[in-house]
gemmi code that builds the backbone of each chain (N, CA, C; Angstrom):
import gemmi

chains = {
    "A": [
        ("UNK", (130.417, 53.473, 56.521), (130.034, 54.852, 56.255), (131.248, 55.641, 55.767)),
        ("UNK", (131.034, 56.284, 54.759), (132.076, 57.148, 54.164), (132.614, 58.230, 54.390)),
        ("UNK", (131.449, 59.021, 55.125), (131.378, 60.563, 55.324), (132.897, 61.087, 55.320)),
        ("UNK", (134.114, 59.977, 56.346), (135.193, 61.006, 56.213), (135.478, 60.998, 54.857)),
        ("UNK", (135.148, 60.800, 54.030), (136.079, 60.409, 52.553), (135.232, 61.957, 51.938)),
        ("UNK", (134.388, 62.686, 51.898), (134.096, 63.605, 51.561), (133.389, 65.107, 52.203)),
        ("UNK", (133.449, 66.147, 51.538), (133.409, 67.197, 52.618), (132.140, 67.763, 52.153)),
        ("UNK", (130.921, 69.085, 52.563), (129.817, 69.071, 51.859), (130.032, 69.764, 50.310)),
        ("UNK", (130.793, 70.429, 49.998), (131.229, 70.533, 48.208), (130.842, 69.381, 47.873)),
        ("UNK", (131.606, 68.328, 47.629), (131.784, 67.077, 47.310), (130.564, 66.698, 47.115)),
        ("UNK", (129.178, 66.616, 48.232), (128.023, 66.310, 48.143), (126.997, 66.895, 47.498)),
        ("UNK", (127.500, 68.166, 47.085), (126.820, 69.417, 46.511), (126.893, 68.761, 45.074)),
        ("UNK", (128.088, 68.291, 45.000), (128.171, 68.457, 43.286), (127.766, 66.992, 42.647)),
        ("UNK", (127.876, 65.855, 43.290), (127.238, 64.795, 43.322), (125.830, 64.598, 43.136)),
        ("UNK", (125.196, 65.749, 43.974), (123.623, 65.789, 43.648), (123.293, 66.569, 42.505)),
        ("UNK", (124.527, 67.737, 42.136), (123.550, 68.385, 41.039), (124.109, 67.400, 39.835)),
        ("UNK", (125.112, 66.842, 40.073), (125.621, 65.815, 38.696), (124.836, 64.579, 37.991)),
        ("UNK", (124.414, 64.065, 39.275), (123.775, 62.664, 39.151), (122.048, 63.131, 39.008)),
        ("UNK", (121.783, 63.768, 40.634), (120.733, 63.893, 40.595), (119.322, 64.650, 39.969)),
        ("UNK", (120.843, 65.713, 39.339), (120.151, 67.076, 38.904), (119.376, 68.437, 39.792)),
        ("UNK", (119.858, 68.005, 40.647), (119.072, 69.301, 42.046), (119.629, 70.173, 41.569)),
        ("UNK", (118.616, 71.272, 41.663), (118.774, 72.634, 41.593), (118.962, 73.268, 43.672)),
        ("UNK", (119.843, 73.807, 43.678), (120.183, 74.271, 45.086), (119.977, 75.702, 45.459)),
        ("UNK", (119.144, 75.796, 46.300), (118.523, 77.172, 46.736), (120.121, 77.638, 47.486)),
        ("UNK", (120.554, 78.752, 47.196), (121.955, 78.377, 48.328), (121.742, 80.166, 49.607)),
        ("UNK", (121.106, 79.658, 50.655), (121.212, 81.188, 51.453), (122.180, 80.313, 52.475)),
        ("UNK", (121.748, 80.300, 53.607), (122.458, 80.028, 54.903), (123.134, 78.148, 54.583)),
        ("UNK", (121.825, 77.439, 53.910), (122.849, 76.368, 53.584), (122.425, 76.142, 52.314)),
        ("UNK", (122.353, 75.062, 51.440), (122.213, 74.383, 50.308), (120.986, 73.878, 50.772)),
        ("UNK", (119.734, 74.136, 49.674), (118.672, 73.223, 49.885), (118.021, 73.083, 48.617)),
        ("UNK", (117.547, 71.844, 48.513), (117.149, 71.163, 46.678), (117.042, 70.144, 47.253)),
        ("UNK", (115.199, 70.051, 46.096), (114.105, 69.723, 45.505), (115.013, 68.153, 44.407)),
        ("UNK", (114.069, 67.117, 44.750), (114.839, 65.798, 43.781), (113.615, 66.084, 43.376)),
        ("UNK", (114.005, 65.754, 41.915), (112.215, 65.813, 41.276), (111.813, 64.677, 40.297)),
        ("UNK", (111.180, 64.077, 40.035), (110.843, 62.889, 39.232), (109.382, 63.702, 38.404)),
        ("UNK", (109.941, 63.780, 37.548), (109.520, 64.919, 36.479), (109.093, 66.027, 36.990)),
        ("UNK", (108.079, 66.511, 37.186), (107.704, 67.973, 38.053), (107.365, 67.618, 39.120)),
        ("UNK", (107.282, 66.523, 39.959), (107.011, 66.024, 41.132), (108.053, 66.342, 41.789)),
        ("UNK", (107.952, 66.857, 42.838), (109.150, 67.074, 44.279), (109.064, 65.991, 45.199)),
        ("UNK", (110.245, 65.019, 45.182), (109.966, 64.112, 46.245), (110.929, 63.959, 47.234)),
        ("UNK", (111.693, 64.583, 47.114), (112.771, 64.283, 48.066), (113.517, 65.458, 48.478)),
        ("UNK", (113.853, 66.188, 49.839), (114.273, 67.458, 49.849), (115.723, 67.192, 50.775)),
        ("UNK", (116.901, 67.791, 50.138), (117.835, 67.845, 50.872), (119.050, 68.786, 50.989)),
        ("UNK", (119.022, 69.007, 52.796), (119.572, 70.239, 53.161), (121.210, 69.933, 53.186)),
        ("UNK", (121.973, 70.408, 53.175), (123.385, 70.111, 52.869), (123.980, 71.652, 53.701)),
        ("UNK", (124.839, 71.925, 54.403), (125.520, 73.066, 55.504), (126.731, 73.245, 54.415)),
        ("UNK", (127.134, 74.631, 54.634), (128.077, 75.196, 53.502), (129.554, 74.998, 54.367)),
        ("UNK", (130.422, 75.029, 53.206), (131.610, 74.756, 53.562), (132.323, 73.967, 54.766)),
        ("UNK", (131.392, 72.557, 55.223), (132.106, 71.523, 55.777), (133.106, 70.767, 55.468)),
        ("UNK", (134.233, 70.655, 55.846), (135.423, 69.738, 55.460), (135.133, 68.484, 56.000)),
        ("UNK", (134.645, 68.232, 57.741), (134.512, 66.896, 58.038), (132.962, 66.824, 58.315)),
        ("UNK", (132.470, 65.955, 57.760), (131.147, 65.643, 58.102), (130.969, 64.178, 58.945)),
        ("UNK", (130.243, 64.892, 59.600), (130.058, 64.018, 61.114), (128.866, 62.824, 60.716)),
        ("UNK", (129.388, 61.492, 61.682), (128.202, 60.589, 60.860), (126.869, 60.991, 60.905)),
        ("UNK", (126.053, 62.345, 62.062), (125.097, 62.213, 62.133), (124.587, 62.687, 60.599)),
        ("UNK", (125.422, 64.268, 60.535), (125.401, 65.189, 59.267), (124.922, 63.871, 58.051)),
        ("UNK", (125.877, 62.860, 57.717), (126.266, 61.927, 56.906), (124.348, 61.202, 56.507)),
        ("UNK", (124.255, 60.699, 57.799), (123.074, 60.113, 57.763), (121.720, 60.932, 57.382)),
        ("UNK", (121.633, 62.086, 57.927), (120.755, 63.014, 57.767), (120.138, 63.366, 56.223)),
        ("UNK", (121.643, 63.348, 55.277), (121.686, 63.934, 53.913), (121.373, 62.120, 53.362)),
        ("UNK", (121.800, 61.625, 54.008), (120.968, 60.240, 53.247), (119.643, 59.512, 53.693)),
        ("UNK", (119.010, 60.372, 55.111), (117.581, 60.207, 54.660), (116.920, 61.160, 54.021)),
        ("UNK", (117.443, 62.528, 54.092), (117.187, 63.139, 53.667), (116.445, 63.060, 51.368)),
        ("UNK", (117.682, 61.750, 51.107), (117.700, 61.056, 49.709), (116.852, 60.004, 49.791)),
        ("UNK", (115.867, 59.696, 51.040), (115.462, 58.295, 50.988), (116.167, 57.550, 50.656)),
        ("UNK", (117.378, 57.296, 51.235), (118.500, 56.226, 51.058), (119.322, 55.627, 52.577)),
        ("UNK", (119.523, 54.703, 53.053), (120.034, 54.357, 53.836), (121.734, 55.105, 53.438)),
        ("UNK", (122.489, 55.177, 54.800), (123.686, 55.322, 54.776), (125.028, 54.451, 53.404)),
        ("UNK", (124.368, 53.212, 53.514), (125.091, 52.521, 52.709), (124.646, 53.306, 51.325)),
        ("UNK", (123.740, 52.753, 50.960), (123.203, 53.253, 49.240), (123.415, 55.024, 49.117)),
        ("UNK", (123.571, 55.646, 50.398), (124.218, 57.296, 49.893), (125.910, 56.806, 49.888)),
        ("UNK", (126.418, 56.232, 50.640), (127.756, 55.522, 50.348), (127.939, 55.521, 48.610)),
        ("UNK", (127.135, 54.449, 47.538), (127.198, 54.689, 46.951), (126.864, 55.416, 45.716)),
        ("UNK", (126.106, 56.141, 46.241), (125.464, 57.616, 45.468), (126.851, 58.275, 45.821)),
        ("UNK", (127.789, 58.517, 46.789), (128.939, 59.106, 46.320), (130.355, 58.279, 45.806)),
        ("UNK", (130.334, 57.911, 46.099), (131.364, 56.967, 45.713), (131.332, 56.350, 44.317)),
        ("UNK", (130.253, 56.702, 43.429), (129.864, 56.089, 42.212), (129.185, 54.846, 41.856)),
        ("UNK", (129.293, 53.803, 42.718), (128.277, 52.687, 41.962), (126.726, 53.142, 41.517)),
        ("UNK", (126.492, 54.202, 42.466), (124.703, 54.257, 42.440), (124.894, 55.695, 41.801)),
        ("UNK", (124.036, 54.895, 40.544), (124.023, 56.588, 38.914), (122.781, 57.143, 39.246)),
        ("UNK", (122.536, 58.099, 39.113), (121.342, 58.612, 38.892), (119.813, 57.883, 38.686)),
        ("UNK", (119.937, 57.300, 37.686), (119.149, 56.268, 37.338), (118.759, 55.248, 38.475)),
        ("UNK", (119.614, 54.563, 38.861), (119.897, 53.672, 39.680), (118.795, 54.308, 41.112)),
        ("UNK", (119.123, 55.435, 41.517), (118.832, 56.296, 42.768), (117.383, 56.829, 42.236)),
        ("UNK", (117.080, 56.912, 40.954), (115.587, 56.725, 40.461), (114.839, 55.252, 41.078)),
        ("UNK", (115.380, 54.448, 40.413), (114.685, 53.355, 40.873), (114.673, 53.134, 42.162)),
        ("UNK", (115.576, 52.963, 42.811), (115.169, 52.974, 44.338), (114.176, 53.875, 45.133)),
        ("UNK", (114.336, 55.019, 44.971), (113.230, 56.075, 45.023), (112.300, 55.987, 44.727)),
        ("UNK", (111.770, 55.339, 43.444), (109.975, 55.189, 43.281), (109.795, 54.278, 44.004)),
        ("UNK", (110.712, 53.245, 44.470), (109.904, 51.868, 44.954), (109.493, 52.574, 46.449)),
        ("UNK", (109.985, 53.821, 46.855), (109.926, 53.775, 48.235), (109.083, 55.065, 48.583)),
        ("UNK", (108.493, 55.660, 47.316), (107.765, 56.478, 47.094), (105.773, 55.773, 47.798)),
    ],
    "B": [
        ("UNK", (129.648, 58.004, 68.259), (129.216, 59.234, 67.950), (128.745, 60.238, 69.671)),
        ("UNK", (129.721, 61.365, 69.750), (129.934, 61.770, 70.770), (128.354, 62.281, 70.959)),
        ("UNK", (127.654, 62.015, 72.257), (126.429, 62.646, 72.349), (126.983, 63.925, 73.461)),
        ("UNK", (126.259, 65.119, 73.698), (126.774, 65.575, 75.312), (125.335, 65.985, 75.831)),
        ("UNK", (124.970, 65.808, 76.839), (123.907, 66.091, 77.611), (123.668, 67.767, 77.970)),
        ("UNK", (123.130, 68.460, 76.781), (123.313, 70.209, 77.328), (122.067, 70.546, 78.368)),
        ("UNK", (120.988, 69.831, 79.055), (120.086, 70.214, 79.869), (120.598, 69.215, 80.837)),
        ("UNK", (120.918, 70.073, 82.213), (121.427, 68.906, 83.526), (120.031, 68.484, 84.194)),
        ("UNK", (119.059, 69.634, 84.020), (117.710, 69.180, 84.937), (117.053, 68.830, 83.807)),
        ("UNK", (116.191, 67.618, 84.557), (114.772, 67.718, 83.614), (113.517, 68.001, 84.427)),
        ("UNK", (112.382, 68.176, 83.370), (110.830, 68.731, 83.720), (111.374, 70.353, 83.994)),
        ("UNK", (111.844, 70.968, 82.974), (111.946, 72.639, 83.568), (111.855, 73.155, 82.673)),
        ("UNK", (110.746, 74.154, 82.246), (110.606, 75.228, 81.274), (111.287, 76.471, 81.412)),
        ("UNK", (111.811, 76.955, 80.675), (112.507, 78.392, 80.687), (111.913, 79.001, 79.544)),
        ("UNK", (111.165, 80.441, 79.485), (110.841, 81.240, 78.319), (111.318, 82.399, 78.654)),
        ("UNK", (111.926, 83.248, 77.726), (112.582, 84.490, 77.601), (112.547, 85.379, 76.116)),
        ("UNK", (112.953, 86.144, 76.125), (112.578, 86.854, 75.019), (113.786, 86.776, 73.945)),
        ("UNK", (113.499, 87.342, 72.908), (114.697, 87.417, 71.844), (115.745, 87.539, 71.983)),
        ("UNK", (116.013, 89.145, 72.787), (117.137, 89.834, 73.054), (117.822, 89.305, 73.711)),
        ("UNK", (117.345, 88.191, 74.675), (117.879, 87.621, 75.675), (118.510, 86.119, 75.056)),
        ("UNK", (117.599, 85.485, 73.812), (118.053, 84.299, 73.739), (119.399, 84.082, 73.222)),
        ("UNK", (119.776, 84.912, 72.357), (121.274, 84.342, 71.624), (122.163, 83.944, 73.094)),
        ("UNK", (122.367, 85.212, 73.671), (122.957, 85.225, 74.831), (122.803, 83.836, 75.654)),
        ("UNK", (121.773, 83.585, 76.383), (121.473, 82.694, 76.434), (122.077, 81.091, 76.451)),
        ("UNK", (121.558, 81.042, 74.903), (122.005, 80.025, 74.393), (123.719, 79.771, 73.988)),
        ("UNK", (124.050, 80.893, 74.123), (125.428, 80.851, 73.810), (126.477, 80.653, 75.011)),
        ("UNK", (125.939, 81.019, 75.836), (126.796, 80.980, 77.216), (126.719, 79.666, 78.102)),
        ("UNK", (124.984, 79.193, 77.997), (124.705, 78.461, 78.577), (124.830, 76.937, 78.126)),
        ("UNK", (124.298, 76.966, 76.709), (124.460, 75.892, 75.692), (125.926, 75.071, 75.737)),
        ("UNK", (126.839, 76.128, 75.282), (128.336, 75.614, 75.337), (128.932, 75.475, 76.438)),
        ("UNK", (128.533, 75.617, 77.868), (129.540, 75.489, 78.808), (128.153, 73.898, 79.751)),
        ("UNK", (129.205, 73.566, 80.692), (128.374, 73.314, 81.470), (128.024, 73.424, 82.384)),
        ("UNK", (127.797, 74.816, 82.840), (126.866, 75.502, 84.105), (125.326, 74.899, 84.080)),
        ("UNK", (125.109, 74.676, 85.003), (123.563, 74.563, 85.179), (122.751, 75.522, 84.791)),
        ("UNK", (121.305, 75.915, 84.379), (120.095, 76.766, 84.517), (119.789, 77.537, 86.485)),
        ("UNK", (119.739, 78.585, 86.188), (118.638, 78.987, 87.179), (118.020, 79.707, 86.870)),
        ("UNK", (116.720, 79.232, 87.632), (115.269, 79.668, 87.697), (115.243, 81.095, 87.314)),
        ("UNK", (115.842, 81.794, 87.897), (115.870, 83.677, 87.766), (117.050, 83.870, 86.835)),
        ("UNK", (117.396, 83.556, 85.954), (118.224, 83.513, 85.142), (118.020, 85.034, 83.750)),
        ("UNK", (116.438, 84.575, 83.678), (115.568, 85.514, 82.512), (114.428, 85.318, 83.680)),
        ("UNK", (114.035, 87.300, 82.751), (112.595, 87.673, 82.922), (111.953, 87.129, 82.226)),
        ("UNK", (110.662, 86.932, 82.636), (109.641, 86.594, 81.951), (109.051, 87.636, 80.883)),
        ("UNK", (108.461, 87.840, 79.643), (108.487, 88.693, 78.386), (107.066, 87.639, 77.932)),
        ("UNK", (105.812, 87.895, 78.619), (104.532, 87.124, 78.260), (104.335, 87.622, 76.864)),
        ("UNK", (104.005, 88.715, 76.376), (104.250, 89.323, 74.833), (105.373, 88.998, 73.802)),
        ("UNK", (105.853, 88.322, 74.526), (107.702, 88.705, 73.322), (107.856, 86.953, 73.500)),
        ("UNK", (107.386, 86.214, 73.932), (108.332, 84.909, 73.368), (108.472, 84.763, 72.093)),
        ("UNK", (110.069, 84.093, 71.900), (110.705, 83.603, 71.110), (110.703, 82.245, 71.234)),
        ("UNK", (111.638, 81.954, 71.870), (111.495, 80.109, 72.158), (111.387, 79.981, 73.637)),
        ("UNK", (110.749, 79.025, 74.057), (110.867, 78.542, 75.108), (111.554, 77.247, 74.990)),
        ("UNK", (112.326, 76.769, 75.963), (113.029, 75.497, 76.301), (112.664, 74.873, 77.186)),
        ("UNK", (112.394, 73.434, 76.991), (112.113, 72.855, 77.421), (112.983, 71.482, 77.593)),
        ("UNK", (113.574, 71.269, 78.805), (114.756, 69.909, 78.867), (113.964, 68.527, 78.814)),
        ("UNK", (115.081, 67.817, 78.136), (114.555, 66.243, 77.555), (114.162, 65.473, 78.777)),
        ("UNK", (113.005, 64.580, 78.021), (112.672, 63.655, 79.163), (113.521, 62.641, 79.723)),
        ("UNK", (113.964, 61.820, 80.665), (114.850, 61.353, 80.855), (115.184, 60.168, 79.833)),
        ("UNK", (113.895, 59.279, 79.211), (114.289, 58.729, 78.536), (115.030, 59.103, 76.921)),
        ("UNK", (115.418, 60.129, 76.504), (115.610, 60.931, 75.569), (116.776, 61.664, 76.090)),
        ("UNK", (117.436, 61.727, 76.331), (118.662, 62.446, 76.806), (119.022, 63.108, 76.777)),
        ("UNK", (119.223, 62.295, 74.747), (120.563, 63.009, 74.052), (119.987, 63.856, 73.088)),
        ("UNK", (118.366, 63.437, 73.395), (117.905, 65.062, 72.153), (117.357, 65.724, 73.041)),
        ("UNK", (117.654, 66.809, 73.153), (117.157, 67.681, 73.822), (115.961, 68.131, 72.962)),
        ("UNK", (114.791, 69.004, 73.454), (114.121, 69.785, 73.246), (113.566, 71.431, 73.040)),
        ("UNK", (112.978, 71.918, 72.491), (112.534, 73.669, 72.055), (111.768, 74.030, 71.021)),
        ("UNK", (110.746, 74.978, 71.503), (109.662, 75.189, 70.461), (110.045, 76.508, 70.385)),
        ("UNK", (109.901, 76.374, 68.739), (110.358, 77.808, 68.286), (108.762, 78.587, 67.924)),
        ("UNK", (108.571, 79.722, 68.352), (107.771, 80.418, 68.240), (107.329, 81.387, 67.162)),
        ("UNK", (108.187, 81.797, 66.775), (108.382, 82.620, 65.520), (109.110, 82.262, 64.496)),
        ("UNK", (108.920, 82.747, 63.397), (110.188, 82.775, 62.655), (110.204, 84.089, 61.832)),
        ("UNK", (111.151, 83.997, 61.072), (111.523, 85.530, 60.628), (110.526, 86.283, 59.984)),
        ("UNK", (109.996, 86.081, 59.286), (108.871, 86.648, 58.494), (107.383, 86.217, 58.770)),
        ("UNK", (107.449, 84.809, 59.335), (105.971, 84.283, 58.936), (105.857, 84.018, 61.254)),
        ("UNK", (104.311, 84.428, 61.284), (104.079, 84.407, 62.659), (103.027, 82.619, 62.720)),
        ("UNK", (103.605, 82.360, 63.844), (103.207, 81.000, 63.911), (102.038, 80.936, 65.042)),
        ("UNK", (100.659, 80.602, 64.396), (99.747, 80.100, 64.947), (99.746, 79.256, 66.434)),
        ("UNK", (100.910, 78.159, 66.108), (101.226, 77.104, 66.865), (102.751, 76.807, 67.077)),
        ("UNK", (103.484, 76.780, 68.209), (104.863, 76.632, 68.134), (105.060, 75.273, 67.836)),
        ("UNK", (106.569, 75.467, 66.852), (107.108, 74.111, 66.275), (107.908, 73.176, 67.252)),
        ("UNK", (107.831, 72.774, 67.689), (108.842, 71.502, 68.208), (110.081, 70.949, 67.568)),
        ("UNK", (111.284, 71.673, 67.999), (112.327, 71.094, 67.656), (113.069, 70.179, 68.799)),
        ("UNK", (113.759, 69.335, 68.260), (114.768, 68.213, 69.283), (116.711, 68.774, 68.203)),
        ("UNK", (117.375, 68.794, 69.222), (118.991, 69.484, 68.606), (119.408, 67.792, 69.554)),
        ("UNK", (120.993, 68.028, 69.038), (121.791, 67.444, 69.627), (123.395, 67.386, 68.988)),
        ("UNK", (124.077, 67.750, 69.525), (125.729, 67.709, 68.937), (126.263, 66.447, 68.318)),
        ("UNK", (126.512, 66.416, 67.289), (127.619, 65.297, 66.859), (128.972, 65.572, 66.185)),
        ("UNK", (129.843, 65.469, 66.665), (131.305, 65.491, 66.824), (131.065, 67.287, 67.158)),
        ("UNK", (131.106, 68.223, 65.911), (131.692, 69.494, 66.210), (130.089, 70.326, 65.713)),
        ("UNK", (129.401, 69.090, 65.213), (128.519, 70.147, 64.545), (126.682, 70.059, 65.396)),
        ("UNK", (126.140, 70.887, 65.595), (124.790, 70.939, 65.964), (123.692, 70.511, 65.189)),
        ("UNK", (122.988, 70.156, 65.416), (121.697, 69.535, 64.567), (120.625, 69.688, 65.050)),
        ("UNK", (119.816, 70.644, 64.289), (118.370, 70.855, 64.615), (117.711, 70.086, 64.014)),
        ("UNK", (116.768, 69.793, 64.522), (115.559, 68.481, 63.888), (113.560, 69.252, 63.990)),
        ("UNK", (112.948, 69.196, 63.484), (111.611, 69.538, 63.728), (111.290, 68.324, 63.883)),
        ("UNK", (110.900, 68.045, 65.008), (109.595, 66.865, 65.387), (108.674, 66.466, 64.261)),
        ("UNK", (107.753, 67.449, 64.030), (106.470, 66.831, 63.368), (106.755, 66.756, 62.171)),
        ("UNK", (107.894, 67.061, 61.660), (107.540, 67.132, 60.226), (109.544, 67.298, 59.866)),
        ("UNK", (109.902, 66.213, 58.316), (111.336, 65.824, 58.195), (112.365, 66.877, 57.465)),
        ("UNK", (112.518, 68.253, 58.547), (113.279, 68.864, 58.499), (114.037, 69.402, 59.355)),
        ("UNK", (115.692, 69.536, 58.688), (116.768, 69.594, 59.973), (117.622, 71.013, 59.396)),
        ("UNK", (118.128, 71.232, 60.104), (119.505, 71.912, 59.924), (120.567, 71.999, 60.931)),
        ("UNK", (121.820, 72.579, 60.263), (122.876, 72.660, 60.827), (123.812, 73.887, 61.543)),
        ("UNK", (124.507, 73.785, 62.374), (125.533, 74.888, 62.803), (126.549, 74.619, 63.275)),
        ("UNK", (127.771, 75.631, 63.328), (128.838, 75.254, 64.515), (128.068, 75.566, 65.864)),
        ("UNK", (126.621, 76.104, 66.040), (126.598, 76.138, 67.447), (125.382, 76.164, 67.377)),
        ("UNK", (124.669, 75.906, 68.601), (123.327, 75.907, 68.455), (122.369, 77.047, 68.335)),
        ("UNK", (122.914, 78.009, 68.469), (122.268, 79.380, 67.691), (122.151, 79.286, 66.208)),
        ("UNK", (122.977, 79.175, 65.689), (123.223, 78.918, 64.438), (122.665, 77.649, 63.830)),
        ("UNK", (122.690, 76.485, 64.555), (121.659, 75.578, 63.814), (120.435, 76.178, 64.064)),
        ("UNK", (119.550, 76.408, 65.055), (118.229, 76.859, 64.783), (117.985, 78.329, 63.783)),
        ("UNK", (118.789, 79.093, 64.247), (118.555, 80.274, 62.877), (118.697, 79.655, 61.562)),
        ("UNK", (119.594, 78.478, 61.302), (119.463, 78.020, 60.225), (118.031, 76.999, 59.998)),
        ("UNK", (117.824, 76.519, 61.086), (116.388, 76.076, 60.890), (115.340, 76.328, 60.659)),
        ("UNK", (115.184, 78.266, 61.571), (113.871, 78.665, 61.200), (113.535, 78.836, 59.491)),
        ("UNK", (114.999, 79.507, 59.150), (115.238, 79.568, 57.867), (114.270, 78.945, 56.795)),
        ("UNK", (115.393, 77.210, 57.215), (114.898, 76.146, 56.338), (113.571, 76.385, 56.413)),
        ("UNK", (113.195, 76.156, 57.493), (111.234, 76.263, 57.303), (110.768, 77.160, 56.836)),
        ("UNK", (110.956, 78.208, 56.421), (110.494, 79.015, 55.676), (110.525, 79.343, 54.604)),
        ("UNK", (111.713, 78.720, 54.109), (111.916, 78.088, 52.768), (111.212, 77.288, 52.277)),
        ("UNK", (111.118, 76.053, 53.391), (110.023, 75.019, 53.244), (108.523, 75.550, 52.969)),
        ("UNK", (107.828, 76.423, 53.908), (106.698, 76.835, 53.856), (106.529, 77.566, 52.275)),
        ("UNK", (107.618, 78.241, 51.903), (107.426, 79.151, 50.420), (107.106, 78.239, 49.063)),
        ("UNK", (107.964, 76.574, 49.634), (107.976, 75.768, 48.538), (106.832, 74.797, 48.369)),
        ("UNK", (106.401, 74.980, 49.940), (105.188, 74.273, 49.580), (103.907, 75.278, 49.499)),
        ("UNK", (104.175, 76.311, 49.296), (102.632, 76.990, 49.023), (102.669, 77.446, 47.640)),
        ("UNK", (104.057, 76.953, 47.070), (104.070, 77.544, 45.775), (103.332, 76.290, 44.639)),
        ("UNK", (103.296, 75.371, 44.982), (102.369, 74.022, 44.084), (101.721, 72.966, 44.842)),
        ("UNK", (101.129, 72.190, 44.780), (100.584, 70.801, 44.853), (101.461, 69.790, 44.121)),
        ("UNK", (102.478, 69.763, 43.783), (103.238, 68.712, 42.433), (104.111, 67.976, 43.888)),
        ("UNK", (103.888, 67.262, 44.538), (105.042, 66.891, 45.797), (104.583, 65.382, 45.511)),
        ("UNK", (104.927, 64.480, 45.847), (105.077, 63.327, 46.886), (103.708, 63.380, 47.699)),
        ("UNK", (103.202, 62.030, 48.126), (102.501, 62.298, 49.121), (102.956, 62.057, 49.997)),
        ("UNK", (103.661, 61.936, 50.578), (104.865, 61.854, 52.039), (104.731, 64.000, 52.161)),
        ("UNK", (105.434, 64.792, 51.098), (105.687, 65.921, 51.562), (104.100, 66.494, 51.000)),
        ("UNK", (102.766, 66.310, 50.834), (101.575, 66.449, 50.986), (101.541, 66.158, 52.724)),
        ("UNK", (101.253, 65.523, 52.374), (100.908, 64.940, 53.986), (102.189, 66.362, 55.258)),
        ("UNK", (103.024, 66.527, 54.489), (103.804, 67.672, 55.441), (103.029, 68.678, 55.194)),
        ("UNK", (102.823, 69.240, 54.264), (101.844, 70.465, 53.466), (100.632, 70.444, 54.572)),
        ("UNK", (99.838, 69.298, 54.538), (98.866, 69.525, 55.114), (99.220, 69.862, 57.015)),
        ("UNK", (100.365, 69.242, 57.427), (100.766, 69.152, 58.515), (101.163, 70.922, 59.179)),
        ("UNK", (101.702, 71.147, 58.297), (102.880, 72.860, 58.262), (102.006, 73.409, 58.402)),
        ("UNK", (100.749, 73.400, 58.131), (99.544, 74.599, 57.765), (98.919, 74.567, 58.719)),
        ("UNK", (98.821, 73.916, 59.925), (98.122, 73.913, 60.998), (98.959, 75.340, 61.892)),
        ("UNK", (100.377, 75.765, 61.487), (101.478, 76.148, 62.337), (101.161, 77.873, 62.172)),
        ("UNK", (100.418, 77.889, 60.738), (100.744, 79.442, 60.043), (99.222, 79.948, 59.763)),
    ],
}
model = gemmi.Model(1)
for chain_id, residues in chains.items():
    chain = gemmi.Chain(chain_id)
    for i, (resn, *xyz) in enumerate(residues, 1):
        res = gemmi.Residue()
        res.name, res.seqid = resn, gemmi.SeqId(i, " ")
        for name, pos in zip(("N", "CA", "C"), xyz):
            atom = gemmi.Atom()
            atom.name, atom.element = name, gemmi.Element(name[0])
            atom.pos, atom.b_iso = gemmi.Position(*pos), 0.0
            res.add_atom(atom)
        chain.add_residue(res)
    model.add_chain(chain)
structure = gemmi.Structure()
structure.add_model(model)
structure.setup_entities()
């Protein structure tokens, strides 16, 4: 698990980069994954964390329908956008 | 992953009113003093949350149904489970897959009622979801 390697910025910008989320931003960050106008995946992200705790960590990666590892590499770069498409419909 | 046990008794309901809960939760939540019984008046008109401590097999999530939330009045109280990991709080809703966060547990649930009401705005604004967050749609609406 990676979580110490990034803080919630870091995760913010990862999702709107790759994933394209649009982020509601009041008390925390919250955005809609959408597979064309379909909303399938919703994830809440807390503002200005430096250390994110493994639960935090795990949360924002079910939050992606992704196990810990595969949000591992949704940040870390192996897993593109695309990539995090396909996994997502299969589990749709 | 540090768990801490914030209810020392279990099987004990406590309900109190608004004015009373931050307080409350702030004094009581973060230290570890026990509950007593006469702690709060009872406010049969005015609940906010009532608390309710985890069953023994459940420990480390504690329990609380939130009654209200800021704008929208709830039919049916929500069921949340919290629990600390390292520095930060985590609210969870039971029935349905939404959480939030705080440095304290006031602050994760105000950030929770939040979320849900965010949630509730986004799902009454289309039908275009997932059927995973349908199936929440249909779930949320029993609450409001």
């Amino acid at each position: 698990m990676l979580n110490a390697q990034f803080d919630s910025d870091n995760v913010v910008k990862i999702c709107k980069r790759k994933l394209k989320i649009s982020f509601r931003c009041n008390k925390e960050y919250n955005g809609w994954y959408m597979i064309g106008k379909r909303r399938v995946a919703r994830i809440t992200i807390p503002k200005g964390k430096k250390n994110i705790s493994p639960g935090l960590y795990k949360g924002m990666a079910e939050d992606l329908l992704l196990s810990t590892s595969e949000f591992d590499n949704l940040m870390s770069c192996p897993l593109s956008g695309d990539g995090y498409k396909k996994i997502v419909q299969k589990r749709l | 992953m540090q768990r801490k046990k914030l209810f020392p008794k279990s099987n004990e309901t406590y309900s109190f009113s608004g004015a009373l809960t931050r307080a409350f939760l702030l004094n009581k939540f973060n230290s570890s003093s026990t509950f007593e019984n006469n702690d709060f008046q009872h406010h049969n008109n005015y609940y906010l949350y009532s608390i309710q401590s985890a069953t023994n097999s459940d420990d480390y999530c504690q329990k609380l149904k939130i009654k209200r939330l800021d704008t929208i009045v709830l039919n049916k109280a929500i069921e949340i489970c919290f629990q600390k990991d390292e520095d930060i709080y985590i609210a969870k809703c039971v029935d349905f897959p939404i959480h939030s966060y705080g440095d304290n547990l006031v602050e994760a649930i105000d950030n929770l009622r939040t979320n849900i009401e965010e949630l509730i705005d986004d799902l009454k604004s289309s039908d275009d979801f997932s059927h995973k967050w349908l199936d929440v749609k249909a779930t949320i609406l029993h609450y409001i």
